[in-house]
C-alpha positions in Angstrom: 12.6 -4.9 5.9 10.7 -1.9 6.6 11.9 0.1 9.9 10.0 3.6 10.5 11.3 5.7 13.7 9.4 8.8 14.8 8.8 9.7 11.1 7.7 13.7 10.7 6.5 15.7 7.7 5.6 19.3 8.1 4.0 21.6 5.4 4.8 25.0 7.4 2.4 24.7 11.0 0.5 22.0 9.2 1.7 18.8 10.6 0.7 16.1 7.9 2.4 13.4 9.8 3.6 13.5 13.3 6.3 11.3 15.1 4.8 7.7 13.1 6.9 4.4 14.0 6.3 0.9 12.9 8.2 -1.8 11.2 7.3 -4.6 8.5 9.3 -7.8 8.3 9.7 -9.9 5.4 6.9 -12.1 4.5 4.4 -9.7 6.2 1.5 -7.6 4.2 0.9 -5.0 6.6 -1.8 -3.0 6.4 -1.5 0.9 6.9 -5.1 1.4 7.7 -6.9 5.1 8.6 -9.8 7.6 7.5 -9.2 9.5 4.3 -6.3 12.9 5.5 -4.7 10.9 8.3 -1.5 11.0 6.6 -1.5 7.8 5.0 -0.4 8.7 1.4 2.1 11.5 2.6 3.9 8.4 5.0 4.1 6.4 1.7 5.8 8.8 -0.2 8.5 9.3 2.2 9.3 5.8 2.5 9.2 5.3 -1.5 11.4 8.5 -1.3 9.4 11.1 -3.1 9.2 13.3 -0.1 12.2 14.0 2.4 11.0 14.0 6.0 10.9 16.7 8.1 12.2 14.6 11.2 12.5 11.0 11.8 14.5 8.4 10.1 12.8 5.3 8.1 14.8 2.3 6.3 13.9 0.4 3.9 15.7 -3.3 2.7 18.4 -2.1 5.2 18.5 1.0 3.6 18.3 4.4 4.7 15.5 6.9 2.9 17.4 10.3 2.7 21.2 9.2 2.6 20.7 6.4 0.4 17.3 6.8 -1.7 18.7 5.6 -4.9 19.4 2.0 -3.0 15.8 2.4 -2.0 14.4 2.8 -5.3 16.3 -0.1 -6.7 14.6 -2.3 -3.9 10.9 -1.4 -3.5 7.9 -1.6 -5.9 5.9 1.4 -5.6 2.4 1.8 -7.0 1.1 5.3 -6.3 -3.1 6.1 -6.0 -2.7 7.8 -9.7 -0.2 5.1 -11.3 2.2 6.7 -13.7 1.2 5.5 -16.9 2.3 6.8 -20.6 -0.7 7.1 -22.2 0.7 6.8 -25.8 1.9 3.0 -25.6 0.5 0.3 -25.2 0.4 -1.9 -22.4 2.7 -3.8 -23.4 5.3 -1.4 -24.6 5.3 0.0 -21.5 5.6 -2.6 -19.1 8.7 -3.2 -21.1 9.9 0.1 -20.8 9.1 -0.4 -17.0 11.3 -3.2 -16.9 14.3 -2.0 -19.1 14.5 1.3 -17.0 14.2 -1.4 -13.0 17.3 -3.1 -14.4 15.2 -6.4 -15.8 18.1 -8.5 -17.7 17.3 -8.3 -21.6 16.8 -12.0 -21.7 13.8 -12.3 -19.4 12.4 -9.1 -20.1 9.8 -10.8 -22.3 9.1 -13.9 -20.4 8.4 -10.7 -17.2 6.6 -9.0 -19.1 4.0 -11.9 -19.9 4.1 -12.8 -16.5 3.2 -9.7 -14.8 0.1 -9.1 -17.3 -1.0 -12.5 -16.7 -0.7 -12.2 -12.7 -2.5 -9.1 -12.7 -5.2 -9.9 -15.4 -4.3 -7.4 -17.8 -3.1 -9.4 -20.9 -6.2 -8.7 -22.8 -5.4 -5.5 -23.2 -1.8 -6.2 -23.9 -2.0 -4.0 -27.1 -3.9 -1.4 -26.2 -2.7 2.2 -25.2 -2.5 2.8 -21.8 -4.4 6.2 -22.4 -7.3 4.3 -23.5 -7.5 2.0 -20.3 -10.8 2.3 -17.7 -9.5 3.7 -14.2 -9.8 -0.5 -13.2 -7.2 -1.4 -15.6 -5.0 1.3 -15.2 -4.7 0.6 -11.9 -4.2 -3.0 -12.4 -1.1 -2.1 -15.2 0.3 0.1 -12.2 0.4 -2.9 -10.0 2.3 -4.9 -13.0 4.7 -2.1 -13.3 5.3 -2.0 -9.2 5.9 -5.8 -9.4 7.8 -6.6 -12.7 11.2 -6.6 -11.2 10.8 -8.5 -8.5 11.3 -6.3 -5.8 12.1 -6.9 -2.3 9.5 -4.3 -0.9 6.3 -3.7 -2.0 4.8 -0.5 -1.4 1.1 0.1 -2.2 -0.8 3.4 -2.0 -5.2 2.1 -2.3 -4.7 -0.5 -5.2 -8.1 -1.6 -5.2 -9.2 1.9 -6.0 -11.6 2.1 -9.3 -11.7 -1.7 -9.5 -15.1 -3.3 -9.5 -16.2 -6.2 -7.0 -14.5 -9.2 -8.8 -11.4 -7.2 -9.6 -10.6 -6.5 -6.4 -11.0 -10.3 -5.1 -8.7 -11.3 -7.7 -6.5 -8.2 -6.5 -6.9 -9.1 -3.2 -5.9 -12.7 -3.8 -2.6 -11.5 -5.9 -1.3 -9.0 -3.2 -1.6 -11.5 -0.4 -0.1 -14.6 -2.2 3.0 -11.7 -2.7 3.3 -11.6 0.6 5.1 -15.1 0.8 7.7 -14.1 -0.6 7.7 -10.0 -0.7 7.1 -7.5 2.4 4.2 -5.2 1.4 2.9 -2.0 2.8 -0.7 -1.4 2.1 -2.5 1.6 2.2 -6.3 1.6 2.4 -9.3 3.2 4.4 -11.4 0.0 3.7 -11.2 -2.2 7.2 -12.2 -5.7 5.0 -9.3 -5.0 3.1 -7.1 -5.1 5.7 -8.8 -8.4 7.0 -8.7 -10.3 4.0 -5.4 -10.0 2.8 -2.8 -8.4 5.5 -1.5 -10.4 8.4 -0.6 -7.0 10.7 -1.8 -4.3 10.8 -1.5 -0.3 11.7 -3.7 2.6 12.6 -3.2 5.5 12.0 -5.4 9.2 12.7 -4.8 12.6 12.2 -0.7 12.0 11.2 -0.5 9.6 14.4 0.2 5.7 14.8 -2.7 4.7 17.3 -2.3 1.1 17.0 -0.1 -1.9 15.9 -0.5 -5.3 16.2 -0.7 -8.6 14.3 -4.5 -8.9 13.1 -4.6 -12.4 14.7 -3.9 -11.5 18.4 -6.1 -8.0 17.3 -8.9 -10.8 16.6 -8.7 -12.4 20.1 -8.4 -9.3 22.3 -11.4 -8.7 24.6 -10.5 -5.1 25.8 -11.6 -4.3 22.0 -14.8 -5.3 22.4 -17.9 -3.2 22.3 -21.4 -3.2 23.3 -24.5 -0.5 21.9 -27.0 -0.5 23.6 -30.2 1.1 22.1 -33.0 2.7 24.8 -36.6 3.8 24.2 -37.1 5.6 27.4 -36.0 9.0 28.2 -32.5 10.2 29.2 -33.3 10.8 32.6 -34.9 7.5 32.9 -31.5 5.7 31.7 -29.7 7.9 33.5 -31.2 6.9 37.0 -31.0 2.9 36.3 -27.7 3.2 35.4 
């Protein structure tokens, strides 16, 4: 579903992502896992077609980034790390503008929209104006916005950001039970994360892909391993029984 080759985005010399390849079938949630500036969020916005690589090539639900981005769009549910809200509805209002605008038929746009706020614990504040909303439930309506049509990708950019301890475990719980029947992508810098809900996994550092794998056979490889070792006598001393 997901199908990234040698992806490259350049800000003049800078290099914000170099060369990155790695794929995501359906029923994965993969986790796109790296420090804070390793070129997570820039990746993510080329694949959700917001940026135009520099070099490289990417599909996504068969469909190819550059040359056929508006296919893209129609397939993917994208929730950014500051989700687009309109602060002057509510909620409500705009989830349904959400799902009038991703092609929702009229008939179950109502039924969707109760569905969505339910799933992501946000129907308490149905009626409320999104402007209003803590930085926990606007990220949580940004979710229900990504979701509400059903997409075929899921593409997710830190959304346990701002959410407090039981928040994210209901998050947590929500994103991974997607993955059944959605691919997802992601993003965090939080290793649990990654270990509670995503069922591959990969690295990345300084614009680079340093590792993929599944997370179970990550789990069972020894080479990983490491020991510390803590000393109280001098240098020299370990040094010389060494």
């Amino acid at each position: 579903m997901i199908e990234v080759n040698g992806l490259s985005k350049s800000y003049g010399d800078y290099q914000a992502v170099a060369g990155v390849s790695f794929s995501a079938q359906k029923g994965e949630v993969v986790g796109f896992l790296g420090p804070n500036g390793a070129g997570k969020t820039t990746t993510i916005r080329m694949l959700a077609t917001y940026l135009p690589p520099t070099a490289g090539a990417a599909t996504v639900a068969g469909y190819n980034i550059v040359t056929q981005a508006d296919e893209v769009r129609r397939r993917i549910g994208y929730l950014p790390e500051n989700p687009p809200l309109y602060g002057e509805m509510t909620v409500r209002e705009y989830l349904k503008f959400i799902a009038e605008i991703k092609g929702v038929p009229r008939t179950e746009m109502a039924k969707r929209v109760d569905s969505v706020m339910e799933r992501c614990f946000i129907a308490d504040v149905s009626h409320k104006l999104c402007h209003h909303l803590s930085r926990g439930y606007r990220q949580r309506v940004g979710l229900a916005q990504a979701i509400i049509h059903e997409p075929e990708v899921i593409i997710l950019d830190e959304p346990t950001s701002g959410l407090d301890p039981n928040q994210i475990i209901k998050i947590r719980q929500l994103i991974k039970s997607l993955g059944e029947t959605h691919t997802v992508l992601l993003s965090t810098h939080i290793l649990p994360e990654v270990s509670a809900v995503c069922s591959k996994v990969v690295i990345v550092n300084r614009g680079r892909v340093v590792m993929e794998s599944e997370l179970s056979k990550l789990s069972r490889d020894k080479s990983l391993e490491q020991i510390f070792l803590e000393s109280v006598s001098q240098e020299d001393a370990v040094d010389a029984a060494a």
